[in-house]
HTML snippet that shows the backbone in 3Dmol.js (N, CA, C, O; Angstrom):
<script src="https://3Dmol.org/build/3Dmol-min.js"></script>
<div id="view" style="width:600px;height:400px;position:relative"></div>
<script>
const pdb = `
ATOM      1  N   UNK A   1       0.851  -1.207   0.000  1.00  0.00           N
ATOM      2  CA  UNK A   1       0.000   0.000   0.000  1.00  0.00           C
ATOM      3  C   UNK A   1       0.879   1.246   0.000  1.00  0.00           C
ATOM      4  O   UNK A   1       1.762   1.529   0.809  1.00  0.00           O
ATOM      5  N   UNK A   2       0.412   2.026  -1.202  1.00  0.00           N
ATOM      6  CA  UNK A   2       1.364   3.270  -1.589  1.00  0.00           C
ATOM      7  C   UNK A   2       0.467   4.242  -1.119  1.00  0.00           C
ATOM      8  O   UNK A   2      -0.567   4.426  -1.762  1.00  0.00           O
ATOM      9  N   UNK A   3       0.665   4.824  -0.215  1.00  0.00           N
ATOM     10  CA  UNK A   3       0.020   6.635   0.215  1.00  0.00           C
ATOM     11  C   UNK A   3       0.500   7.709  -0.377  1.00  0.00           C
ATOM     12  O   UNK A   3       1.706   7.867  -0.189  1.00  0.00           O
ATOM     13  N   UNK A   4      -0.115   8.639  -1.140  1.00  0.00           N
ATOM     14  CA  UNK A   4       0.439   9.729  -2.216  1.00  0.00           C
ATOM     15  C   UNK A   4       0.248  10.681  -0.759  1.00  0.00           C
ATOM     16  O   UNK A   4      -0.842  11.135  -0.410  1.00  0.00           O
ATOM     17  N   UNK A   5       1.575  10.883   0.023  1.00  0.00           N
ATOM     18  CA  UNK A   5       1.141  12.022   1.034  1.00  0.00           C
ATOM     19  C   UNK A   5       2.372  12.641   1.502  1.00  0.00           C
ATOM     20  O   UNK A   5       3.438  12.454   0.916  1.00  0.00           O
ATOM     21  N   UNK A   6       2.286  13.225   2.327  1.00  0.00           N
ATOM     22  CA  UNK A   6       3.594  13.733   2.708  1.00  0.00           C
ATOM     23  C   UNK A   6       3.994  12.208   3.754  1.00  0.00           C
ATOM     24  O   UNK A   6       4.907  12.345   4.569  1.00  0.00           O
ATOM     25  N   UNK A   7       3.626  11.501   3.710  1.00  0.00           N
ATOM     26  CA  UNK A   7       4.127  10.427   4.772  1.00  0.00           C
ATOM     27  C   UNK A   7       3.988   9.183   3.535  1.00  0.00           C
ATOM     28  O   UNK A   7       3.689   8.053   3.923  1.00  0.00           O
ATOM     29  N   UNK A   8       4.171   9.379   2.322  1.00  0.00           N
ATOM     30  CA  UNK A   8       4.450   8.221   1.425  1.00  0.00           C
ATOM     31  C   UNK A   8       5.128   7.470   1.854  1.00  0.00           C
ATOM     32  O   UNK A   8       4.691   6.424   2.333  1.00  0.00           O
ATOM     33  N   UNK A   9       7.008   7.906   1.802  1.00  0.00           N
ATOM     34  CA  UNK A   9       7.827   7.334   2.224  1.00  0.00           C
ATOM     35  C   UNK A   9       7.376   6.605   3.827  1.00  0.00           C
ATOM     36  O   UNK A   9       7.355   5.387   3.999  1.00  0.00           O
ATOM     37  N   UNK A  10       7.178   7.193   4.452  1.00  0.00           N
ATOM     38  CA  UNK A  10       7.018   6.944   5.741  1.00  0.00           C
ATOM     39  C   UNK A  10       5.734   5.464   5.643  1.00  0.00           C
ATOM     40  O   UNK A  10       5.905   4.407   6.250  1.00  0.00           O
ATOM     41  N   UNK A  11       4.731   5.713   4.900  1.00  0.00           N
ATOM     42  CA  UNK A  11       3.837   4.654   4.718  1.00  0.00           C
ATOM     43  C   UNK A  11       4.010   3.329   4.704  1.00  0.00           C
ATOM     44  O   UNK A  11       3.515   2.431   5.386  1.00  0.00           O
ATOM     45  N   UNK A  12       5.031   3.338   3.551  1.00  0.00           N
ATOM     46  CA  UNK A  12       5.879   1.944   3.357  1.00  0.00           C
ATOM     47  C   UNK A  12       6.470   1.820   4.518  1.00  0.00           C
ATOM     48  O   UNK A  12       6.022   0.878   5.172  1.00  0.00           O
ATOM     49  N   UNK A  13       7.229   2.361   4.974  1.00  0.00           N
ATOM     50  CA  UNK A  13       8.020   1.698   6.138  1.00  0.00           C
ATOM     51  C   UNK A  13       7.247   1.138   6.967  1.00  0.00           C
ATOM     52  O   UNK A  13       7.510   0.002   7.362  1.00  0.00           O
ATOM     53  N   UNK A  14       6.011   1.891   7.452  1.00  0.00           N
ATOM     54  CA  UNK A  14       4.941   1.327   8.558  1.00  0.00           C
ATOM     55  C   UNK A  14       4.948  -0.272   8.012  1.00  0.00           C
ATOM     56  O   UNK A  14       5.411  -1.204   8.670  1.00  0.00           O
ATOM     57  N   UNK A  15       4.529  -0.358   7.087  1.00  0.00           N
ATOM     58  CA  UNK A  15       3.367  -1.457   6.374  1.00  0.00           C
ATOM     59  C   UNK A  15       4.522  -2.598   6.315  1.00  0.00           C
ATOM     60  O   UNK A  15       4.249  -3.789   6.470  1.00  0.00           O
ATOM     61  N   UNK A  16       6.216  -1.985   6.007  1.00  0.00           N
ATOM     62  CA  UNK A  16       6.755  -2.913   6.458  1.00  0.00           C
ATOM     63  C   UNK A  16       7.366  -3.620   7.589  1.00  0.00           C
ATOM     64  O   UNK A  16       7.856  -4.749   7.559  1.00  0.00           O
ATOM     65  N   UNK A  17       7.284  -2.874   8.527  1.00  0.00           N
ATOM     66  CA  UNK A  17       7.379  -2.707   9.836  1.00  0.00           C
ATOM     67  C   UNK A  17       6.202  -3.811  10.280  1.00  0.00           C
ATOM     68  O   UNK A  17       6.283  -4.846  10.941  1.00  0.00           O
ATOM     69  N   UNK A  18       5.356  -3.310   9.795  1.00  0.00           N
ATOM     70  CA  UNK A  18       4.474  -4.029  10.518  1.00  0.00           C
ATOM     71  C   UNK A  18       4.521  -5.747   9.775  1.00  0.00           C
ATOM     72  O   UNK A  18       4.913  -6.751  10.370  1.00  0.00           O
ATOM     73  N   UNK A  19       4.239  -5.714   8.993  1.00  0.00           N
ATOM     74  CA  UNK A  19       4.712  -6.918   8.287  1.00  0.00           C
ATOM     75  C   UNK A  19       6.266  -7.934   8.769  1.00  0.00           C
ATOM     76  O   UNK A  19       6.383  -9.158   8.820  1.00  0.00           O
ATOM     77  N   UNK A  20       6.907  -7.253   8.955  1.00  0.00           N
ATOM     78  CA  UNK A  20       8.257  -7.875   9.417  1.00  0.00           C
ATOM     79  C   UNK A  20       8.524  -7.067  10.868  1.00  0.00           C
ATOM     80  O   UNK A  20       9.746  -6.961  10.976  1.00  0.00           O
ATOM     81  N   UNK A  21       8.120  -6.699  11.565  1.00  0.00           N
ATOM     82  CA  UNK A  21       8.351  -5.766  12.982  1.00  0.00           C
ATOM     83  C   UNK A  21       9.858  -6.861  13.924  1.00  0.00           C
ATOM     84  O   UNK A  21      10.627  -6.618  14.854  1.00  0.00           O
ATOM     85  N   UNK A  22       9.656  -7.866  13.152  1.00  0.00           N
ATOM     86  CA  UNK A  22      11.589  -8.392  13.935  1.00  0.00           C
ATOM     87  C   UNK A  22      12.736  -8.604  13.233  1.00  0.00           C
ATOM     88  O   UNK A  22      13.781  -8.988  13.756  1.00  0.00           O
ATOM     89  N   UNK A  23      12.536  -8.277  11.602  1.00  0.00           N
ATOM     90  CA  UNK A  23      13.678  -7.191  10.696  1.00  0.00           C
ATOM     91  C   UNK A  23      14.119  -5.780  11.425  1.00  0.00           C
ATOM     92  O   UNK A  23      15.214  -5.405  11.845  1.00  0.00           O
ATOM     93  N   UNK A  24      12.525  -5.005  11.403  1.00  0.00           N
ATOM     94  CA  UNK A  24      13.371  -3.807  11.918  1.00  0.00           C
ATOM     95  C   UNK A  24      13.348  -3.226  12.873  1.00  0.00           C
ATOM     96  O   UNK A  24      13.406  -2.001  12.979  1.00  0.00           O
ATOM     97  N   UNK A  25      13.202  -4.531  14.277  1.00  0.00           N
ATOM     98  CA  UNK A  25      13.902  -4.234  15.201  1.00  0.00           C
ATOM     99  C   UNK A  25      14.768  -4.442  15.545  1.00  0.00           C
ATOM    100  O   UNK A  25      15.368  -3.794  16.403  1.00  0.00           O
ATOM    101  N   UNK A  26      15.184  -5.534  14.933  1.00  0.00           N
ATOM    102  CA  UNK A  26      16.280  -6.036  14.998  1.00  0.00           C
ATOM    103  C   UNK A  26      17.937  -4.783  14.233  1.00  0.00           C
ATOM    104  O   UNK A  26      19.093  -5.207  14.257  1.00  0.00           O
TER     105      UNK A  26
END
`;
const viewer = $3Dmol.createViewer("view");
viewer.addModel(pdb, "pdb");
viewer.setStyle({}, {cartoon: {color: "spectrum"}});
viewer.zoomTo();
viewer.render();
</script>
């Protein structure tokens, strides 16, 4: 899921974050 916003970039990261949240906590 792509958000056309000022938090685009930021969007993806959530969605992958959330999706993998012990990649990037790690």
């Amino acid at each position: 899921v792509v958000a056309r916003n000022n938090f685009g970039t930021d969007r993806i990261f959530v969605t992958v974050t959330i999706k993998i949240p012990k990649k990037k906590e790690e």
